[in-house]
C-alpha positions as CSV (number, residue, x, y, z in Angstrom):
1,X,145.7,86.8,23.6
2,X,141.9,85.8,23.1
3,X,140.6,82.8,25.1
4,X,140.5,79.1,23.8
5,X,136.8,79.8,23.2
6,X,136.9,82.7,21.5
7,X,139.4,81.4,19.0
8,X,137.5,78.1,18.1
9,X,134.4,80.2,17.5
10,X,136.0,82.6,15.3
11,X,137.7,79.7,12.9
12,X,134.9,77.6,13.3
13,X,132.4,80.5,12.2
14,X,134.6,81.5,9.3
15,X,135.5,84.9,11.0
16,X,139.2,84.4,11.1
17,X,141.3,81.9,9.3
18,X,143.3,79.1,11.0
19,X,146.5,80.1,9.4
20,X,146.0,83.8,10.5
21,X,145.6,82.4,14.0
22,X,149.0,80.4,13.5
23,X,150.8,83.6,11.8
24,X,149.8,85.8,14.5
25,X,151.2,83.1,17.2
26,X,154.3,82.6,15.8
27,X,155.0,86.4,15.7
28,X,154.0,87.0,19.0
29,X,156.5,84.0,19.6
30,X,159.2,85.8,18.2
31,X,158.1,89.0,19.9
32,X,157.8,87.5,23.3
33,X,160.1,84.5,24.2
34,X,163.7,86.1,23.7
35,X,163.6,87.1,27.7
36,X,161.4,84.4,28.8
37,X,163.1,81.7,27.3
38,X,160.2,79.3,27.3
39,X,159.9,77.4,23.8
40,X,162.7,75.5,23.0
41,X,161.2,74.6,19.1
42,X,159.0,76.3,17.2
43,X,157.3,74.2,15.2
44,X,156.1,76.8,12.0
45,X,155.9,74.0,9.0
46,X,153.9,71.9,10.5
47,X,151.2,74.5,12.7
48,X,150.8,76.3,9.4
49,X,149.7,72.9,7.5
50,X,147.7,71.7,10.3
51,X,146.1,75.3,10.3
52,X,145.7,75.2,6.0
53,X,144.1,71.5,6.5
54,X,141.4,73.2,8.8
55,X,140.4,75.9,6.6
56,X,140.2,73.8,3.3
57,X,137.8,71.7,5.8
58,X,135.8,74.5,7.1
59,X,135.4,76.0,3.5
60,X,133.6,72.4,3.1
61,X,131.2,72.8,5.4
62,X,133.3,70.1,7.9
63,X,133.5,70.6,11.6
64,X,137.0,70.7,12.8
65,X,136.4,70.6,16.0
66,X,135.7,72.3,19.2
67,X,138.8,73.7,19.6
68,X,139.3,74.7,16.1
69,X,142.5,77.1,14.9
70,X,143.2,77.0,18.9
71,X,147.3,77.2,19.0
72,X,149.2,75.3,22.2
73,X,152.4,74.3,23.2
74,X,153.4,71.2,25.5
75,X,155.8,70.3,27.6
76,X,159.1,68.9,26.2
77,X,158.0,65.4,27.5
78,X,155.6,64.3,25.2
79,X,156.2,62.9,22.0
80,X,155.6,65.1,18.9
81,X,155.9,62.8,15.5
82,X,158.8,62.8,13.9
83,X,160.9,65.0,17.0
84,X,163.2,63.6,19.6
85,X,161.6,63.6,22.9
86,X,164.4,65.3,24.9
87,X,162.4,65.7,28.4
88,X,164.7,68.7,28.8
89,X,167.5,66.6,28.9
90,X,170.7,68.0,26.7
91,X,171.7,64.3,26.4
92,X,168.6,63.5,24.2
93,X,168.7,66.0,21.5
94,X,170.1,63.2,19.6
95,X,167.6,60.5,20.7
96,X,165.6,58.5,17.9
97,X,162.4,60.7,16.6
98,X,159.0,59.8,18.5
99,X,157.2,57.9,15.8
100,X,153.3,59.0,16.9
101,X,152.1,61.8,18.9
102,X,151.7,61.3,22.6
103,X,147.8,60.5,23.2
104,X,146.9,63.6,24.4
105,X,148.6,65.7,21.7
106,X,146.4,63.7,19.5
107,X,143.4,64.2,21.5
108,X,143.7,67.9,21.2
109,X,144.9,67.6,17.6
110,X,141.8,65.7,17.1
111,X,139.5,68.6,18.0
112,X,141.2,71.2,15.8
113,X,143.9,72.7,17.8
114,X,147.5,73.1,16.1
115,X,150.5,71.9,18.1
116,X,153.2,75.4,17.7
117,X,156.0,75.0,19.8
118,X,157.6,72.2,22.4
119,X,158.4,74.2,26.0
120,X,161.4,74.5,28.5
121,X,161.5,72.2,31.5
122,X,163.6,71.0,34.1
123,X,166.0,67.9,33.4
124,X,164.0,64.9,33.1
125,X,160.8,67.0,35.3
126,X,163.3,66.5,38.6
127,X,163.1,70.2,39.8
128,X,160.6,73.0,40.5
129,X,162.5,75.8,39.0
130,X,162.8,75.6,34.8
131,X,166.9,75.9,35.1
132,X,168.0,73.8,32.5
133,X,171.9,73.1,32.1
134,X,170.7,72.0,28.2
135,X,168.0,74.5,27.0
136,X,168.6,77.6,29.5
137,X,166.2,79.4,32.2
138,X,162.9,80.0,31.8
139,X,161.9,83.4,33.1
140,X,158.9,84.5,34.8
141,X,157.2,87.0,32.5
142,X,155.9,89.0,35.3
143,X,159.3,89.5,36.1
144,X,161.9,88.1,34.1
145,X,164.7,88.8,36.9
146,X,162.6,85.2,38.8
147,X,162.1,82.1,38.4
148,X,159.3,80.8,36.3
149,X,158.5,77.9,38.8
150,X,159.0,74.7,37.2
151,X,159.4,71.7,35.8
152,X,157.0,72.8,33.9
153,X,158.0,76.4,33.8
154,X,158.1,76.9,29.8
155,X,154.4,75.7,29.4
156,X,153.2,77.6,32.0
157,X,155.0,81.2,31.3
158,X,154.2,81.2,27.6
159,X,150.4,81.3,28.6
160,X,151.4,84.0,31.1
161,X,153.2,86.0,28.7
162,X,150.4,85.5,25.8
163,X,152.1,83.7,23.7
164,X,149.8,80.6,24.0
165,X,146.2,80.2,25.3
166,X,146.6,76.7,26.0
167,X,149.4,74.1,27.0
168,X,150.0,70.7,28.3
169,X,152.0,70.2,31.2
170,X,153.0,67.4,33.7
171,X,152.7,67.2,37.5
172,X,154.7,64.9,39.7
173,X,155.1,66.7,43.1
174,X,153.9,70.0,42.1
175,X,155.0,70.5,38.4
176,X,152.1,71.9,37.1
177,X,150.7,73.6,40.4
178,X,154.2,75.5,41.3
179,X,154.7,77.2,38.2
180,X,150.7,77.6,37.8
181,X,150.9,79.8,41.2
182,X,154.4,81.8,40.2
183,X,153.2,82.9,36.6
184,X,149.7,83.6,37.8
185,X,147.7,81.2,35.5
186,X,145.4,78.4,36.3
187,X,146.2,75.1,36.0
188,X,145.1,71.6,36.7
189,X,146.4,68.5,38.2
190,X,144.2,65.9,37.3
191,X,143.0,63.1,39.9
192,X,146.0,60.3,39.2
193,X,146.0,58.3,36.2
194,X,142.7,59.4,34.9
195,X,143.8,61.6,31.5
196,X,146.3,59.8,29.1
197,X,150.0,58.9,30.0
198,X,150.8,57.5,26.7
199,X,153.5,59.0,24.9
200,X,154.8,61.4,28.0
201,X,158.2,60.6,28.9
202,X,157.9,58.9,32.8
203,X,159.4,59.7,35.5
204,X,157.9,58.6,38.4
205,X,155.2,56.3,37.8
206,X,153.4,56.4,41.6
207,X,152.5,60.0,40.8
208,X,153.1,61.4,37.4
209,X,149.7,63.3,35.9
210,X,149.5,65.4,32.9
211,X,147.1,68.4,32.5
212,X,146.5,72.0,31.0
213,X,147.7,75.4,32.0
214,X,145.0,78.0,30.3
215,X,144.2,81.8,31.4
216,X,140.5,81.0,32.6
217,X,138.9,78.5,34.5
218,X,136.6,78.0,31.5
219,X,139.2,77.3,29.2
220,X,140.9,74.5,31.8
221,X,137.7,72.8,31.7
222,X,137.0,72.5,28.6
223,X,140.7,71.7,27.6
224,X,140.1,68.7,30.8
225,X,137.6,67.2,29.1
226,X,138.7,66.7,25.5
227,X,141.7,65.4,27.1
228,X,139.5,62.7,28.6
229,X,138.4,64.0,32.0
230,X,135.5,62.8,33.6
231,X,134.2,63.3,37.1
232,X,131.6,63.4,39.5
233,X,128.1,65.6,39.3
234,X,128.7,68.6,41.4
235,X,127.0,68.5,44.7
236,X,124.2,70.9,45.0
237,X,125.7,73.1,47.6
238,X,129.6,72.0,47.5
239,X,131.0,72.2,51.1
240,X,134.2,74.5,51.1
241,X,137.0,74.4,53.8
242,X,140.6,75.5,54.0
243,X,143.5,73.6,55.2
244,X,145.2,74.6,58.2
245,X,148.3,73.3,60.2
246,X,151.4,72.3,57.6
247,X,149.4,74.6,54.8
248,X,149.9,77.7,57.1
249,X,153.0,77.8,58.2
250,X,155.0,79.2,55.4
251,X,152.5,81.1,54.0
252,X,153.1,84.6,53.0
253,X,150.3,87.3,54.9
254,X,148.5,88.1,51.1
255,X,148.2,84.6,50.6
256,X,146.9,84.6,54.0
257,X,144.6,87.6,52.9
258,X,143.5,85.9,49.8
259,X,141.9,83.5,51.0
260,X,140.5,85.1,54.1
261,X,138.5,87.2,51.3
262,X,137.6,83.8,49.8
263,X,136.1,82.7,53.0
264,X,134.2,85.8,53.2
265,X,132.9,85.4,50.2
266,X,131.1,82.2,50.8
267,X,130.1,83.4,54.2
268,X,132.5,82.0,56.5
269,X,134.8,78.5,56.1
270,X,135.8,76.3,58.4
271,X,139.6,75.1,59.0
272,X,140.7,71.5,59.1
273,X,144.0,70.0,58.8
274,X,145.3,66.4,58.0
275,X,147.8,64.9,59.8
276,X,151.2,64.3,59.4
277,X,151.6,66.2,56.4
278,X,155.4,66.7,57.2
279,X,155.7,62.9,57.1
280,X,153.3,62.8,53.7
281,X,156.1,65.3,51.9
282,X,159.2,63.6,53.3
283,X,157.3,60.1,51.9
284,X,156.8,61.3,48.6
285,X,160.6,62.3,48.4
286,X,161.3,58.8,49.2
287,X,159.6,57.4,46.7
288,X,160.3,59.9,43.8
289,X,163.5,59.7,44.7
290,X,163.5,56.1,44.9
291,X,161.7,55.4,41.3
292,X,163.4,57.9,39.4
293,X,166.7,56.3,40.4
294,X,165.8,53.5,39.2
295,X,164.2,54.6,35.8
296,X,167.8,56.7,34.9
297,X,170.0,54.0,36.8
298,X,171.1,52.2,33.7
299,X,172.5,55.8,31.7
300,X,173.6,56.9,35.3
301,X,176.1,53.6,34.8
302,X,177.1,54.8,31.1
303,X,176.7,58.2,31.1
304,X,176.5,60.2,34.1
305,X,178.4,63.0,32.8
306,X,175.8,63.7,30.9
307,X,173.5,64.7,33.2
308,X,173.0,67.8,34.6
309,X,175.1,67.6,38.0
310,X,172.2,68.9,39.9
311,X,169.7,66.2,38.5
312,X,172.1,63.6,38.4
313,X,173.2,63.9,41.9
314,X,169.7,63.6,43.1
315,X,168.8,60.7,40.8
316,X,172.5,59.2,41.8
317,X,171.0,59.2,46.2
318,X,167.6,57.8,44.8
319,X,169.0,54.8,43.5
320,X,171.0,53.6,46.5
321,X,168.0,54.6,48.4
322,X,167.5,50.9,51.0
323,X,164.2,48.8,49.7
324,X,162.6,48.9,53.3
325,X,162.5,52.5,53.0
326,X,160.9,53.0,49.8
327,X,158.1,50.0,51.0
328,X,157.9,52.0,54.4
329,X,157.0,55.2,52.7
330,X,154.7,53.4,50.3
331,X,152.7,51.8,53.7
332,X,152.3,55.4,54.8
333,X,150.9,56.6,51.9
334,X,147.9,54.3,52.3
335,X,147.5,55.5,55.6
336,X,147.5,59.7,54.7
337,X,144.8,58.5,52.0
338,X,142.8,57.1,54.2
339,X,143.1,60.7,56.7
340,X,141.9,62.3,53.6
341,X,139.5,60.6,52.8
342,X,137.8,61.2,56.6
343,X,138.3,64.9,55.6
344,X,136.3,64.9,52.4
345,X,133.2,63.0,53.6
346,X,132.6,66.5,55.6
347,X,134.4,68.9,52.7
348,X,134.1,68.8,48.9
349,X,136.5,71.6,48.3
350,X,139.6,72.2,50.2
351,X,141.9,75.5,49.6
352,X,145.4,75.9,50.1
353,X,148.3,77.8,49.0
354,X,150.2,76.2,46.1
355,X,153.2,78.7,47.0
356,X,154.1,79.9,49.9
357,X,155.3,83.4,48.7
358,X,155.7,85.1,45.2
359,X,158.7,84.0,42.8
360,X,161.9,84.2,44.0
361,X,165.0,85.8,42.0
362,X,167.2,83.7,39.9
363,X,169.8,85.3,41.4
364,X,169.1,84.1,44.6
365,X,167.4,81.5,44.2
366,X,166.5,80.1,47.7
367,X,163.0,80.0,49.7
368,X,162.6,80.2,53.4
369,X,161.2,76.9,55.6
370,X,160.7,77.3,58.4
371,X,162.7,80.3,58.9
372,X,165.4,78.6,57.2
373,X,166.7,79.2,53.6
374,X,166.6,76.2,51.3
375,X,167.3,75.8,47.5
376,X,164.1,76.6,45.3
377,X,164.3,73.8,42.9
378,X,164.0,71.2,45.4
379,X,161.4,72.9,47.9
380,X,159.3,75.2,46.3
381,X,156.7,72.3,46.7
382,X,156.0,72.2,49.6
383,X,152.3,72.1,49.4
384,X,151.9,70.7,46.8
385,X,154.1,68.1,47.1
386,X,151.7,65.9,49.9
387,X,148.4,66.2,48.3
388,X,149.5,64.5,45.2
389,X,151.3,62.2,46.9
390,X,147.9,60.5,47.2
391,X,146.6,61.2,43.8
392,X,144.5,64.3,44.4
393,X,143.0,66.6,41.7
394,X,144.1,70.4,42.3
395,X,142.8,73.0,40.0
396,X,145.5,76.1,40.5
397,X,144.0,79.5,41.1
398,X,145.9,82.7,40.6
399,X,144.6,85.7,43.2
400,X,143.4,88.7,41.3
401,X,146.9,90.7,41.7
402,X,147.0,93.5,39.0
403,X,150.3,95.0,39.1
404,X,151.8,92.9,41.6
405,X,153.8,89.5,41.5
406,X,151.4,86.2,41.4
407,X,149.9,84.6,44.4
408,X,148.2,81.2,43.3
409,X,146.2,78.7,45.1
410,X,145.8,75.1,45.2
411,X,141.3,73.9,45.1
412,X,141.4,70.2,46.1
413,X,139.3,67.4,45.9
414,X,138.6,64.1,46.2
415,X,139.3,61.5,43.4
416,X,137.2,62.4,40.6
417,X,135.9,65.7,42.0
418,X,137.6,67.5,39.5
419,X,134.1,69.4,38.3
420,X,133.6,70.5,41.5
421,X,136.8,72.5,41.7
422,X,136.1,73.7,38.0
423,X,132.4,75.4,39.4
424,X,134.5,77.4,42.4
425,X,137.0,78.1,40.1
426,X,134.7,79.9,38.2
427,X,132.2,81.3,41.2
428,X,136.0,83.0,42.4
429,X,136.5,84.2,38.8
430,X,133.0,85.7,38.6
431,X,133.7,87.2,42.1
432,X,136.7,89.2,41.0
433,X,138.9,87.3,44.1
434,X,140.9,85.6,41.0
435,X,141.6,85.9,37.9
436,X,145.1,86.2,35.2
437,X,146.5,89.1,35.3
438,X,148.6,90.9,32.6
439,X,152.1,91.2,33.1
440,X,153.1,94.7,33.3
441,X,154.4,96.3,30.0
């Protein structure tokens, strides 16, 4: 699969048809996804008209666009014109068809790229695995015996596989940055509530985020800012650190590695590490627990058979969850900003893992915390889970791993730093320390 770039410029420069970009998608689609499982509908029609409409307005001498004949997928949260919006949920196949795009759909729509296929999630975004009751398990295409990571697992193994150079996921807790890490893409979860909500199906509203999964850092940029991304100019000599305490604990020795070379690389890093972060992770359970009960209470009341038993059941404890607790957890959150905020006026760029180890099997599909062994779906965020419980951004980094399973790692910043973490991105690409690798044949 070429880049995002190098597609645009080869429809924009007449070199290569749109609808020879969408043909060859598809197929690969139909080559690729049987044991990956990651699109859920394929949406032929209407890529190959979108794709005809850009060639008749090329062969005019018109400008589709920057991202010309570029082919993505999104997330099976946001609204596609004229498609139920099932947000993996079995129970809304039948739901009344989404009159508009979602606004980010049409943002990338607006600058020539041709929505092919909606992608496997968890129920209603409440897991971190992509094991859906509904619409079936998303593999990992590095190995397709794991897990994909999720919830958004589909968008983020049909870039790893090659079936997509570019999709739209969402990030709650980790949703982008788990899956991100597992498949061994990049990914980006923007600073909170800066790229457009509209049209995505919510679930929790303190710290839902939508953003791109892509195969180069270059790519993730520029897919950040035609979705609306703005940030800060890049400091002349960005200040690099990597967090310690909580983000050590349950990391796996090659992550360890990783970014030991990393530090090496810019000539030695210092460690800091925030407080509290246990208390930061348990408060963000509270309150997506909390507001996600009370978003589904009302079908939980009607139809709570129709849930999948291992959403439902979570949903089902959030919404008896005590007021006090939920405020108490919100009262915290205020305070682990502020902690951050101390730690960034000496750091720009903070790196972390975004896993703790490589995928685990979907046959046994638990994790160890801790020295304990815990379910997957609910704790494969771990570190992810407490930065954007405060709203960070976090571009996802895959290590440089050809031949072995993915490594990935969270680059944080501040609010608004998001360009920042897009120039080390790329410095660790150039570098050869990361990088997608191919899945093995």
């Amino acid at each position: 699969m070429k880049s995002v770039r190098a597609i645009a410029e080869e429809v924009r420069a007449g070199r290569r048809r749109a609808v020879d970009v969408v043909h060859s998608t598809l197929a690969d689609i139909e080559r690729l996804d049987a044991p990956i499982q990651a699109v859920t509908r394929l949406l032929a029609d209407t890529a190959l008209a979108d794709a005809a409409a850009i060639d008749a307005a090329i062969s005019r001498g018109l400008d589709p666009g920057p991202l010309a004949g570029v082919p993505f997928g999104v997330k099976d949260l946001f609204d596609v014109a004229g498609l139920p919006t099932t947000a993996g949920a079995g129970m809304r196949r039948d739901a009344a068809p989404a009159t508009s795009d979602a606004e980010a759909v049409r943002r990338l729509k607006a600058a020539g790229a041709i929505l092919v296929a909606t992608l496997n999630m968890d129920e209603f975004a409440y897991g971190f695995a992509t094991v859906n009751a509904a619409f079936g398990t998303t593999r990992n295409p590095h190995d397709p015996a794991r897990l994909a990571g999720g919830s958004s697992g589909g968008s983020a193994a049909a870039v790893a596989a090659g079936m997509l150079p570019l999709t739209l996921g969402s990030d709650t807790n980790g949703s982008i940055r788990v899956p991100a890490a597992l498949c061994g893409v990049y990914g980006l979860k923007p600073t909170h509530g800066t790229l457009p909500m509209d049209g995505v199906f919510p679930f929790v509203d303190s710290f839902d985020d939508i953003g791109p999964f892509a195969a180069s850092a270059a790519d993730l940029a520029l897919a950040w800012g035609l979705l609306g991304g703005t940030a800060a100019p890049v400091p002349a000599d960005i200040r690099v650190a990597r967090l310690g305490g909580w983000f050590t604990r349950n990391a796996c020795d090659a992550l360890e590695r990783g970014i030991d070379a990393i530090g090496a690389h810019f000539g030695g890093i210092p460690t800091v590490k925030l407080p509290e972060v246990d208390r930061a992770r348990s408060a963000a359970f509270v309150m997506t627990a909390a507001e996600g009960g009370a978003r589904h209470l009302p079908e939980l009341r009607t139809r709570a058979l129709e849930f999948d038993p291992a959403t439902r059941d979570r949903l089902l404890a959030g919404a008896i969850l005590p007021a006090a607790t939920y405020l108490t957890a919100q009262r915290f959150q205020s305070w682990f900003r502020a902690q951050a905020a101390r730690m960034f006026a000496d750091h720009d760029v903070l790196i972390a893992p975004a896993v703790g180890d490589v995928a685990p099997r979907i046959d046994d599909p638990l994790i160890e915390v801790d020295g304990v062994r815990v379910p997957a779906r609910a704790h494969l965020g771990i570190f992810t889970q407490p930065l954007s419980f405060i709203g960070l951004p976090v571009v996802t980094v895959p290590l440089l791993r050809p031949g072995e399973l993915p490594l990935g790692l969270q680059l944080v910043g501040k609010p608004g730093a998001e360009a920042a973490l897009f120039a080390i991105a790329g410095q660790l690409e150039v570098a050869g320390l990361t990088g997608v690798s191919a899945p093995a044949a």
